[in-house]
C-alpha positions in Angstrom: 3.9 29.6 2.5 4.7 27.7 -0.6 5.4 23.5 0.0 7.0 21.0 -3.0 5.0 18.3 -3.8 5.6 15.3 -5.9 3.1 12.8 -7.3 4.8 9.4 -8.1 2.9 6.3 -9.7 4.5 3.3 -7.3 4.7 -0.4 -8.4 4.9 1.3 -11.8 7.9 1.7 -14.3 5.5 4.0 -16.9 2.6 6.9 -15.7 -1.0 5.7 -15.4 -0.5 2.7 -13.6 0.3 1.3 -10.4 0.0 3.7 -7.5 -0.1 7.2 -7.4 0.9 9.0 -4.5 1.4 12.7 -3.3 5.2 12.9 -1.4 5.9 16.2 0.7 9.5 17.0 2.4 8.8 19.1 5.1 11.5 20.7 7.3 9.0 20.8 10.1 5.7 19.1 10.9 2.4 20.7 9.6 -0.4 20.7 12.2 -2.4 17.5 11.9 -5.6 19.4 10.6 -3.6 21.0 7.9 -2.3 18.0 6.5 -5.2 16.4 6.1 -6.8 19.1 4.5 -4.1 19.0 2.0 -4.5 15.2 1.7 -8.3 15.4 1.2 -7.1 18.2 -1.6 -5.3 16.1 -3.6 -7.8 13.3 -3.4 -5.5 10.3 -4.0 -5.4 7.2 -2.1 -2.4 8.5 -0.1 -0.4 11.4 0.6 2.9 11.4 2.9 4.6 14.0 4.5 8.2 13.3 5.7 10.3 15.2 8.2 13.9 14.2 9.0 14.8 13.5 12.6 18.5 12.6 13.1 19.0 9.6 10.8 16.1 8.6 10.0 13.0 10.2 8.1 9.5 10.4 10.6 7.0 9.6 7.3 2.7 9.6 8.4 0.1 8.7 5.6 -3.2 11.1 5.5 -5.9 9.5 2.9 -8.4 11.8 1.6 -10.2 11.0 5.1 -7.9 9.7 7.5 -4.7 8.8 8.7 -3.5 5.5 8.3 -0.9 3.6 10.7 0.9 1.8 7.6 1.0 2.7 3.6 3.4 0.5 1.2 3.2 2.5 -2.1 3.3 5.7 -0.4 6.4 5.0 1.7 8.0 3.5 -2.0 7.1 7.0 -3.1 8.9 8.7 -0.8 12.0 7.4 -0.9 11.8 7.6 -4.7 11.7 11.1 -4.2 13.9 11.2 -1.6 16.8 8.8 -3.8 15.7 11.0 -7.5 14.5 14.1 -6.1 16.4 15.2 -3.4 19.5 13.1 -4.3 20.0 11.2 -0.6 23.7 10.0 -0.8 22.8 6.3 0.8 21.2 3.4 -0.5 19.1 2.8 2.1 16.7 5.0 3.8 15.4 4.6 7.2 11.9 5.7 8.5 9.8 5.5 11.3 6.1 5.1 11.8 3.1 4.5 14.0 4.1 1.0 12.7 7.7 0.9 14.4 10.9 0.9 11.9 10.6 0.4 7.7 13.0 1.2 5.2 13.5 1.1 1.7 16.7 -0.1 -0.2 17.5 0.5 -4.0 19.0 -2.0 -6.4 19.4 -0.4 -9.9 16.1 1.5 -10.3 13.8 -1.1 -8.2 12.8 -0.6 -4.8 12.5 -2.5 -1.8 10.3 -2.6 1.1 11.6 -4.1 4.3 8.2 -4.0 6.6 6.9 -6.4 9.5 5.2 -9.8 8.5 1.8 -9.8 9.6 0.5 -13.1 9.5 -3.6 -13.5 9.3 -5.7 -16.0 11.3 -8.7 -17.6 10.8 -12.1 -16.1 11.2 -13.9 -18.6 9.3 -16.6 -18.0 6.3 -19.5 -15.5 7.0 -22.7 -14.6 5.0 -22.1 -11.2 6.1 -18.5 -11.1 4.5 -19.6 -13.3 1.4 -22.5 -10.5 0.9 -20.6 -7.7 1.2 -18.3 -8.9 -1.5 -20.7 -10.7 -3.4 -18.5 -13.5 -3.6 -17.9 -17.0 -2.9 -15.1 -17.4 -0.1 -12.7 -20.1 -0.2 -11.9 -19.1 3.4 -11.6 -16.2 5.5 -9.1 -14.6 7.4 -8.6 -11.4 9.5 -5.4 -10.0 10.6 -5.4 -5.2 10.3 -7.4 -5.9 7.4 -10.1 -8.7 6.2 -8.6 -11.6 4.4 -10.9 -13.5 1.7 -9.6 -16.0 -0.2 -10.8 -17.0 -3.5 -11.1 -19.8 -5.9 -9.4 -18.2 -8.8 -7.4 -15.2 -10.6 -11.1 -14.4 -12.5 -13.3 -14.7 -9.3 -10.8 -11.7 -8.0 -11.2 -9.9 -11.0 -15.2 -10.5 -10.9 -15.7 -9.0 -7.3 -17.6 -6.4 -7.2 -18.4 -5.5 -3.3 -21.2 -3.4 -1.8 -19.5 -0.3 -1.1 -22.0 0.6 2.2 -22.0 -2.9 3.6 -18.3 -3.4 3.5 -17.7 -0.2 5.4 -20.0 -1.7 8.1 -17.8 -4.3 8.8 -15.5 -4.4 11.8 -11.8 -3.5 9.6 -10.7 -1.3 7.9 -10.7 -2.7 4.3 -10.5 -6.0 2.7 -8.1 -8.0 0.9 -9.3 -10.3 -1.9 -6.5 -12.7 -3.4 -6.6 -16.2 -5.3 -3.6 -17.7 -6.7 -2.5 -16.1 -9.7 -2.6 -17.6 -13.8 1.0 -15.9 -14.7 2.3 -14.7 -11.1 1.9 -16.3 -8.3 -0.8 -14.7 -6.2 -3.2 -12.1 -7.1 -5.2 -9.6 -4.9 -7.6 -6.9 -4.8 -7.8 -4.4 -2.1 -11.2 -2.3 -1.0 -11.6 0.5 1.9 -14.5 2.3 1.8 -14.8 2.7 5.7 -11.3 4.9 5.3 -12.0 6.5 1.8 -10.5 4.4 -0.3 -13.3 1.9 -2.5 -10.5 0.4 -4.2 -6.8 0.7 -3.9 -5.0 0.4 -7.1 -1.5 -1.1 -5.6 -1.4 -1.4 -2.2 2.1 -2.6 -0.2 0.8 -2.8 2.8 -2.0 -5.7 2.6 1.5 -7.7 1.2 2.0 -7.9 4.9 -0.1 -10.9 5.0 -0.1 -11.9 1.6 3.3 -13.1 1.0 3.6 -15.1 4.7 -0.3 -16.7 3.5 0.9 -17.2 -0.2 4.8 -18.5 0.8 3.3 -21.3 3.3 0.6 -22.4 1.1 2.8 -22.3 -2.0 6.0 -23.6 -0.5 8.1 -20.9 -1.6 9.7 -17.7 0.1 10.5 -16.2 -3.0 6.8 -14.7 -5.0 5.4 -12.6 -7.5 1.9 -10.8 -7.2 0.2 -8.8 -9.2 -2.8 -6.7 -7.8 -5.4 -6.4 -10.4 -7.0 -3.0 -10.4 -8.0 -1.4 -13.0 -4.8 -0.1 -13.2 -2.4 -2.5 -12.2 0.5 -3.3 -10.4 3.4 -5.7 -10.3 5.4 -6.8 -6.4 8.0 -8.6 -5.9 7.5 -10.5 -2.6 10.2 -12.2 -0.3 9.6 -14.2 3.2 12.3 -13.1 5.8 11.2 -14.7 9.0 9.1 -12.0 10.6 9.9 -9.6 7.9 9.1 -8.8 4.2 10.5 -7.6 1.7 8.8 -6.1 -1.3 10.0 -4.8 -4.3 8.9 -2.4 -7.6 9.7 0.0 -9.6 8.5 4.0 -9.4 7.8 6.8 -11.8 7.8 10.2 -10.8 4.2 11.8 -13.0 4.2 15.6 -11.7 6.5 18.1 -9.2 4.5 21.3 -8.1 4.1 23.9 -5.7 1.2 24.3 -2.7 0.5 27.7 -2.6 -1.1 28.2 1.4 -0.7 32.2 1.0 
């Protein structure tokens, strides 16, 4: 059986930055093992497998360890494919997910999101959390993921987390963000507990970023920038219990699996 795969930097208009993710169109599902055998192959933050059913696309997300309920990057990967690759004659795509409903629009060659606002609550500062990171918290927050707040763009940059005590704690990863110097929020995002130490773009922690960052700023209407060591530029919007968030793709490599 030979599959097509396609590996996509997301949040990206050039390769080596932003996201990169692994995108298979399957006409039928995989068993679960198999996938995330191939997903622990290809060793990148995410890999998704898509499988139409009626008009929508069914799209899961495998890291190199586990599947995850939500991905951003890797769901903006997929309908780059499926827009570029595949050459889907809409301009909107519809999925659905453990998560409930997404899709993904174009508008000349960006991309946007439309996913569920998930709005974080406080938890309140702990030594635990401050150790972990081996930062100073502004505040804390917890909503899927833990929610630190910072004083600063360079405190984000700074962190520099305790791998094995941050996979101790009870979530799955953990969102660092400050308010930016030249967009308006910035954020970091580790995961060791599911693989992932640090996610280079990640769409899905913008959940609860942009409904945090639009009431504390004021504004509906953001950029962010998440400040890896590669990098990656969002465009955020606030639509009532939704978001929308937009960037750009670039397809890096096409390929065949070869499974005999």
């Amino acid at each position: 059986m030979q599959l097509e795969f396609h590996q996509v930097d997301a949040f990206s208009d050039r390769p080596f930055s932003g996201n990169p993710a692994m995108v298979y169109r399957l006409d039928t599902w995989l068993d679960d093992e198999l996938m995330q055998k191939i997903a622990a192959e290809h060793n990148l933050a995410e890999t998704a497998f898509l499988v139409r059913e009626g008009a929508v696309w069914h799209i899961r997300w495998f890291t190199p360890t586990t599947e995850v309920p939500l991905c951003g990057h890797a769901t903006l990967a997929s309908a780059y494919v499926l827009f570029e690759i595949y050459k889907e004659p809409v301009e909107r795509l519809d999925f659905i997910c453990k998560s409930g409903p997404l899709s993904v629009s174009r508008e000349g060659k960006r991309l946007w999101l439309d996913f569920p606002a998930i709005v974080p609550t406080d938890v309140g500062v702990t030594l635990d959390v401050e150790r972990a990171l081996g930062v100073k918290a502004v505040d804390v927050l917890g909503s899927k993921e833990l929610f630190v707040v910072l004083e600063s763009e360079q405190a984000v940059l700074d962190c520099q987390p305790d791998m094995v005590a941050l996979a101790k704690l009870p979530w799955p990863g953990a969102i660092v963000t400050a308010k930016g110097n030249t967009h308006d929020f910035v954020s970091r995002y580790f995961a060791p507990a599911i693989g992932i130490n640090e996610d280079p773009v990640t769409g899905s922690t913008h959940c609860s970023l942009i409904p945090y960052w639009s009431e504390r700023l004021s504004k509906s209407s953001l950029t962010a920038y998440q400040c890896s060591a590669r990098g990656g530029e969002l465009f955020c919007q606030l639509e009532g219990d939704r978001v929308s968030i937009g960037g750009n793709a670039t397809l890096f490599a096409s390929g065949k699996l070869m499974l005999g």
